[in-house]
C-alpha positions as CSV (number, residue, x, y, z in Angstrom):
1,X,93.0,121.6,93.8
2,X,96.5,120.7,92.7
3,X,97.9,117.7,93.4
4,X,101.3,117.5,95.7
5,X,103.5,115.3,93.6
6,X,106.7,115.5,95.6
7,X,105.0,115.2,99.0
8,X,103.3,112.4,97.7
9,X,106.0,110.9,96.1
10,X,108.1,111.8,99.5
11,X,105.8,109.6,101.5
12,X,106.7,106.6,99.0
13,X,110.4,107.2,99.1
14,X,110.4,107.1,102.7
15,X,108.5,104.3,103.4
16,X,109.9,102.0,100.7
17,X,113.7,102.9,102.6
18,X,112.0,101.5,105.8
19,X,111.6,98.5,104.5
20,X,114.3,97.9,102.1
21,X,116.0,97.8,105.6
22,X,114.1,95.2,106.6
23,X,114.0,92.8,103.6
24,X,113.7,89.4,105.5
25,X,110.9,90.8,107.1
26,X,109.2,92.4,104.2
27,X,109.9,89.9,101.3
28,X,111.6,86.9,102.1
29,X,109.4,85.4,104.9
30,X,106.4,85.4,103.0
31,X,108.3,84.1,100.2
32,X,109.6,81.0,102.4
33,X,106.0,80.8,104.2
34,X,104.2,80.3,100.5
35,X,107.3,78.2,99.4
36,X,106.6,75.9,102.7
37,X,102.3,75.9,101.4
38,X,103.1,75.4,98.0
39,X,105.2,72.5,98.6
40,X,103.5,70.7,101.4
41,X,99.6,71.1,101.1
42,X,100.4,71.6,97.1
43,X,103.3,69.3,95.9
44,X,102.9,66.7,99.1
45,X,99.5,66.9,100.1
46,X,98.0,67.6,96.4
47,X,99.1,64.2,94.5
48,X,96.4,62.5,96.6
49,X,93.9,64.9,95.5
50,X,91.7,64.3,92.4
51,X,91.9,67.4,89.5
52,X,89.1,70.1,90.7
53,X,87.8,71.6,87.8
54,X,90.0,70.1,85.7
55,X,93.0,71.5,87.6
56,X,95.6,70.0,89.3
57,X,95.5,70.5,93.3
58,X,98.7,72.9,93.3
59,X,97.4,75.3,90.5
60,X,94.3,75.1,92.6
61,X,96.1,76.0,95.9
62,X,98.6,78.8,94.5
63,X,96.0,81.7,94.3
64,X,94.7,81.3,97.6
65,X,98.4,80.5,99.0
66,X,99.1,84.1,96.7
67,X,96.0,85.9,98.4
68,X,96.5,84.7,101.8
69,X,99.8,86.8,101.7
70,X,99.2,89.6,100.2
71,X,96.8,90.1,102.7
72,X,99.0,89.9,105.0
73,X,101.3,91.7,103.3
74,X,99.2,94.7,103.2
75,X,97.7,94.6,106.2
76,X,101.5,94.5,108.0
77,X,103.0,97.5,106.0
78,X,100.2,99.8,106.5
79,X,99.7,99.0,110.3
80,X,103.5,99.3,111.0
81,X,103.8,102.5,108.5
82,X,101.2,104.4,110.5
83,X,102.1,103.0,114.1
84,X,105.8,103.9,113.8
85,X,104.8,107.1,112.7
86,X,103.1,107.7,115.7
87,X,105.6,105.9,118.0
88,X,108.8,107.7,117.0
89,X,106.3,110.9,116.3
90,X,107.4,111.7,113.3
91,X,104.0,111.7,112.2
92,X,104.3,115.5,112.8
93,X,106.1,115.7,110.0
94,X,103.6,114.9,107.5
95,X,100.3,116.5,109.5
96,X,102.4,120.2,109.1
97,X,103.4,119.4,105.8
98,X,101.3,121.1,102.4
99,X,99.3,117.9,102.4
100,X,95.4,116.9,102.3
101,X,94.2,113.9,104.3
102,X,93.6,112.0,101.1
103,X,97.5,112.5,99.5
104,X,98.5,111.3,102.9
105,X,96.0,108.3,102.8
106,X,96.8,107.4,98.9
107,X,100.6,107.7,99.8
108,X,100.5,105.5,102.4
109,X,98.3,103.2,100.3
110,X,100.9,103.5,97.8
111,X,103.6,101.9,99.3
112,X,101.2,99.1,100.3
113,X,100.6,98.3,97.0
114,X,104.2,98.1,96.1
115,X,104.8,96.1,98.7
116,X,101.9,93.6,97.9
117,X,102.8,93.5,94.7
118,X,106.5,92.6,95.0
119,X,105.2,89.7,97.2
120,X,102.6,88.5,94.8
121,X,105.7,88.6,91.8
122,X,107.7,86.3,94.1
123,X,105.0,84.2,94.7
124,X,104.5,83.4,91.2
125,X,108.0,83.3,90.4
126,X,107.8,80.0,93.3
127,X,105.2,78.8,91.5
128,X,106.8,78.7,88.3
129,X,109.4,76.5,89.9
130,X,106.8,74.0,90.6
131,X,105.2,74.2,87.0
132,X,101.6,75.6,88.7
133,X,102.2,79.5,87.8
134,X,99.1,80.6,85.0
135,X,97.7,83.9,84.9
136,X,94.3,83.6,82.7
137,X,93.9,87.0,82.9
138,X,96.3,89.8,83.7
139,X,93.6,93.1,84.0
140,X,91.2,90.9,86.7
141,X,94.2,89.4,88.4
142,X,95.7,93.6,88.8
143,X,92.2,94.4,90.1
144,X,92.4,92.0,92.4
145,X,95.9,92.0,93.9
146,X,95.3,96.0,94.1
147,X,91.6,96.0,95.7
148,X,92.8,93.3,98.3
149,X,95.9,95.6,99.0
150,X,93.7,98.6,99.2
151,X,91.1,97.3,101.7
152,X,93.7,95.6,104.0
153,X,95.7,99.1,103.7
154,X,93.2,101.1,105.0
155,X,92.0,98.4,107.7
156,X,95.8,98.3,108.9
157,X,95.7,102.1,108.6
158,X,92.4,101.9,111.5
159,X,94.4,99.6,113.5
160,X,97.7,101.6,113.2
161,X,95.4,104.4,114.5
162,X,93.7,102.8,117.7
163,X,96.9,100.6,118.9
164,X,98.9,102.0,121.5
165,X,101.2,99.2,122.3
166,X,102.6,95.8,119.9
167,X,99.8,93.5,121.4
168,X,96.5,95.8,120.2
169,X,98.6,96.1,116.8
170,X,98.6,92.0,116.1
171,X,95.2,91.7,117.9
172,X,92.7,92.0,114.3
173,X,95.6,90.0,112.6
174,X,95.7,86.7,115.2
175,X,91.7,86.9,116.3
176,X,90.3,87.8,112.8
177,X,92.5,87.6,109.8
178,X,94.2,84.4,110.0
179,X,91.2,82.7,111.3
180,X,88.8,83.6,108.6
181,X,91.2,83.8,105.7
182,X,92.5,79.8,106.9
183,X,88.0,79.1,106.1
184,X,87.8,81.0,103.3
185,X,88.6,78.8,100.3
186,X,92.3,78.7,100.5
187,X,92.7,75.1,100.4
188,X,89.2,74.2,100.0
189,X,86.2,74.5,97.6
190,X,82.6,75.2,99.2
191,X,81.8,71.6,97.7
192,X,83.8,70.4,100.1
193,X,82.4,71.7,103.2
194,X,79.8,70.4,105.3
195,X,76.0,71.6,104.1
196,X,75.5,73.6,107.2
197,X,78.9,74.9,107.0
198,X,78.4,76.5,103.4
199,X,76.8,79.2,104.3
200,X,79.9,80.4,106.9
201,X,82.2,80.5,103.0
202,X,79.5,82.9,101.6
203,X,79.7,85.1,104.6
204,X,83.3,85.5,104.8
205,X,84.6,88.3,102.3
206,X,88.1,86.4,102.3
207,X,86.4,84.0,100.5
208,X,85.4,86.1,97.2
209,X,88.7,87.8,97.3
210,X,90.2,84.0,97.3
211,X,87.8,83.3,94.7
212,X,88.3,86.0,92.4
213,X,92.5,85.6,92.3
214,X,91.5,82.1,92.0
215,X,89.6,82.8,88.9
216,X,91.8,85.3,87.1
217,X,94.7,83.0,87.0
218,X,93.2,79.6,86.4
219,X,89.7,80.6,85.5
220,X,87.9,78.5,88.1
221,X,85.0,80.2,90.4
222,X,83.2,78.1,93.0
223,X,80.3,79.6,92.6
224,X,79.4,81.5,89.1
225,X,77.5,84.5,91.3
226,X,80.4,84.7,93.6
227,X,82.6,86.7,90.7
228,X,80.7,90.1,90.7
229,X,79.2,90.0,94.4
230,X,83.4,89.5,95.0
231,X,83.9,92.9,92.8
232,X,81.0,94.5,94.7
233,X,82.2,93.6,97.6
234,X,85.3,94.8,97.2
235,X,84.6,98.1,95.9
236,X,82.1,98.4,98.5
237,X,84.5,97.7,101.5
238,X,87.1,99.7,99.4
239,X,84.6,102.7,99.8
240,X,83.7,102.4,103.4
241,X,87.1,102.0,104.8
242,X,88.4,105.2,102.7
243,X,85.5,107.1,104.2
244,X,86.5,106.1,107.6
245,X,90.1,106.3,107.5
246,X,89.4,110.0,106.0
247,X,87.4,111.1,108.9
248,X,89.7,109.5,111.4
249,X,92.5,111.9,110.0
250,X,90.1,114.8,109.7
251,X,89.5,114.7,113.0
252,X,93.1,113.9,114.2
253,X,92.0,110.4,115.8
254,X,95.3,108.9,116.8
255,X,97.6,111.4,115.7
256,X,97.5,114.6,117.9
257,X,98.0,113.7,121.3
């Protein structure tokens, strides 16, 4: 089956005018947000720190600052994208259009990815300012930055799906996001937790994708196993997600009133 490149790249185009009208919301509030991390629980905070790994605190802080927003980053774009679809019901447009379910999933994913990756260039470009911007390497750190995107895109797509009001569409965000992405090596090594506590890190996926962006630009792991259990992982969730999200359209879950 042939691909439809202009209803694919019709998605894209759409969606990247929606929020190119929007650019304070979009870029430059995470940008100031990471600047305001950086600065405080890097630059401020991090002097009294002692090197981990032989790293300075700030380069140590910087990928998990970098991950903690791209997260959010894709998670925001894809739940809005699909909610204001539904809202404004122009969704229409796209379900009677020549399109499968999966060119409409990969073009909203699509923009997601732009989007995260726009954010995560900024980032680094705030880093740079403070001296603490390294990228060890570039091919992990792209798998990375796109898997995270592409897991939190099609979570946001789910959420986009069920919400039918503003408060459901923040709901994953406020009660399961933040929380576990705040305990999942941002700031912190495991080493640094509590004994007991240890085990919460290992359970918490945020923590191998805060690992793994970690590792491709400094070359640091917490843990030497965490690396391909984090691409596993990943992939995995990855995997399961698309299935779902692919099923939800297929059987109009959310989008045919």
């Amino acid at each position: 089956m042939s691909i439809n490149w202009v209803g694919l790249w019709t998605i894209i185009r759409r969606e990247f005018s929606r929020i190119m009208r929007v650019p304070i919301q979009a870029f430059l509030a995470p940008w100031i947000s990471a600047l305001l991390f950086i600065f405080i629980f890097g630059f401020v905070v991090g002097k009294r720190f002692p090197p981990i790994g032989g790293h300075r605190y700030i380069e140590f802080v910087l990928p998990g600052v970098l991950m903690l927003n791209i997260v959010n980053a894709a998670f925001l774009q894809s739940t809005s994208q699909t909610y204001f679809q539904r809202f404004l019901r122009y969704i229409e447009e796209t379900l009677v259009a020549p399109l499968s379910y999966i060119e409409m999933i990969v073009g909203s994913l699509a923009m997601t990815i732009v989007r995260t990756v726009i954010t995560a260039l900024g980032i680094l470009a705030i880093g740079v300012a403070f001296g603490a911007t390294t990228v060890d390497s570039v091919p992990e750190f792209l798998f990375w930055v796109v898997g995270v995107s592409v897991i939190f895109g099609l979570l946001g797509i789910i959420v986009g799906l069920w919400s039918n009001n503003f408060e459901q569409l923040t709901m994953l965000n406020v009660f399961f996001i933040t929380p576990l992405s705040m305990v999942g090596g941002v700031f912190n090594t495991v080493n640094m937790l509590p004994g007991w506590l240890k085990w919460l890190a290992y359970a918490n996926p945020f923590f191998y994708f805060a690992n793994g962006v970690r590792h491709s630009m400094i070359g640091y792991s917490d843990w030497a196993e965490a690396l391909p259990l984090g691409v596993a992982v990943t992939l995995g969730l990855s995997a399961v997600l698309l299935l779902i999200v692919w099923r939800l359209y297929a059987v109009g879950y959310g989008l045919r009133e």
